[in-house]
C-alpha positions as CSV (number, residue, x, y, z in Angstrom):
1,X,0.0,0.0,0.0
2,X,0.9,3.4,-0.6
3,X,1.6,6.0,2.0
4,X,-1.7,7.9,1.0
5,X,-4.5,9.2,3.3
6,X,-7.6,8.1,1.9
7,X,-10.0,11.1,3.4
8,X,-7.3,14.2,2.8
9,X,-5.0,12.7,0.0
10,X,-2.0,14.2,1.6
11,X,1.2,12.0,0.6
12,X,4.9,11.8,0.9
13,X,7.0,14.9,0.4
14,X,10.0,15.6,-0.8
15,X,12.8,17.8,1.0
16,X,16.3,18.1,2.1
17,X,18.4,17.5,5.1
18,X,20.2,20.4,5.7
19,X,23.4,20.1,7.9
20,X,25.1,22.7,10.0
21,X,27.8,23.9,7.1
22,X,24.3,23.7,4.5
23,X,25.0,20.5,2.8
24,X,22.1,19.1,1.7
25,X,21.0,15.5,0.9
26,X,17.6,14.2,-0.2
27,X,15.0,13.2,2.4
28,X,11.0,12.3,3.0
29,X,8.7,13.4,4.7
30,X,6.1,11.1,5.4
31,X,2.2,12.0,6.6
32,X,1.3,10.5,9.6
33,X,-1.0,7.9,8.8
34,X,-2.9,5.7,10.8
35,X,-5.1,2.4,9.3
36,X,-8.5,2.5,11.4
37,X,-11.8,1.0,10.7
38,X,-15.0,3.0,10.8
39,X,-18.5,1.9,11.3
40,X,-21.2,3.2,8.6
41,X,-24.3,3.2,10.2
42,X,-26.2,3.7,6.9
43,X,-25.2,0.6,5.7
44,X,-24.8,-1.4,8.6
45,X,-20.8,-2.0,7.9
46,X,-17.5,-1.6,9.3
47,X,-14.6,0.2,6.6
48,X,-11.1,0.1,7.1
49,X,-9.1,3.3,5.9
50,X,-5.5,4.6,5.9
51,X,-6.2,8.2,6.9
52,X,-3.9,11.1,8.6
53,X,-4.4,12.6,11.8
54,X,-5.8,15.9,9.8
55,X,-7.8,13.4,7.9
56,X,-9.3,12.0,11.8
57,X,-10.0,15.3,12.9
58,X,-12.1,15.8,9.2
59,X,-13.9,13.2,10.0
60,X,-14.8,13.3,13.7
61,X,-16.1,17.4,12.6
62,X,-18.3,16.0,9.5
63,X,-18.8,12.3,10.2
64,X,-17.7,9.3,8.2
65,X,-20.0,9.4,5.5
66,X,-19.2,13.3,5.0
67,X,-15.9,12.6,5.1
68,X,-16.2,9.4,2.4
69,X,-18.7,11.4,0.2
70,X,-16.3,14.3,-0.6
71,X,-12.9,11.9,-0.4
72,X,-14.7,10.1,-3.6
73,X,-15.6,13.7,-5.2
74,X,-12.0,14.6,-5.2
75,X,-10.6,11.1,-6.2
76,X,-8.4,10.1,-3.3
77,X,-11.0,7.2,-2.7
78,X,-11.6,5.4,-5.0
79,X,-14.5,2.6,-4.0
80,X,-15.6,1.9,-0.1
């Protein structure tokens, strides 16, 4: 699996490591993901998702199936 969050579709980043006489050497920077599973009431279900912890405070504001409504509208998500 990819290191995608499913909900805000923030990914790895690429940057530098700079040292103290400013060499710099490629690094990442990773999201901070977590893999959780979420009931949907609606259809009596339990999902598993790979979101960030911007992507769990998303969803505890607007709900689950807010959150998996507009995740599919923007393409991070693909099916559910």
């Amino acid at each position: 699996m990819s290191r995608v969050c499913e909900i805000t579709g923030k990914k790895v980043m690429v940057g530098n490591n700079v040292s103290h006489s400013k060499r710099r050497t490629k690094r990442k920077f990773y999201p901070n993901l977590f893999t959780k599973k979420f009931y949907l009431p609606e259809e009596d279900r339990w999902v598993s998702l790979k979101v960030s912890a911007a992507g769990l405070r998303l969803i505890n504001k607007v709900g689950v199936t807010a959150a998996l409504k507009s995740a599919k509208e923007k393409g991070f998500i693909k099916n559910y």
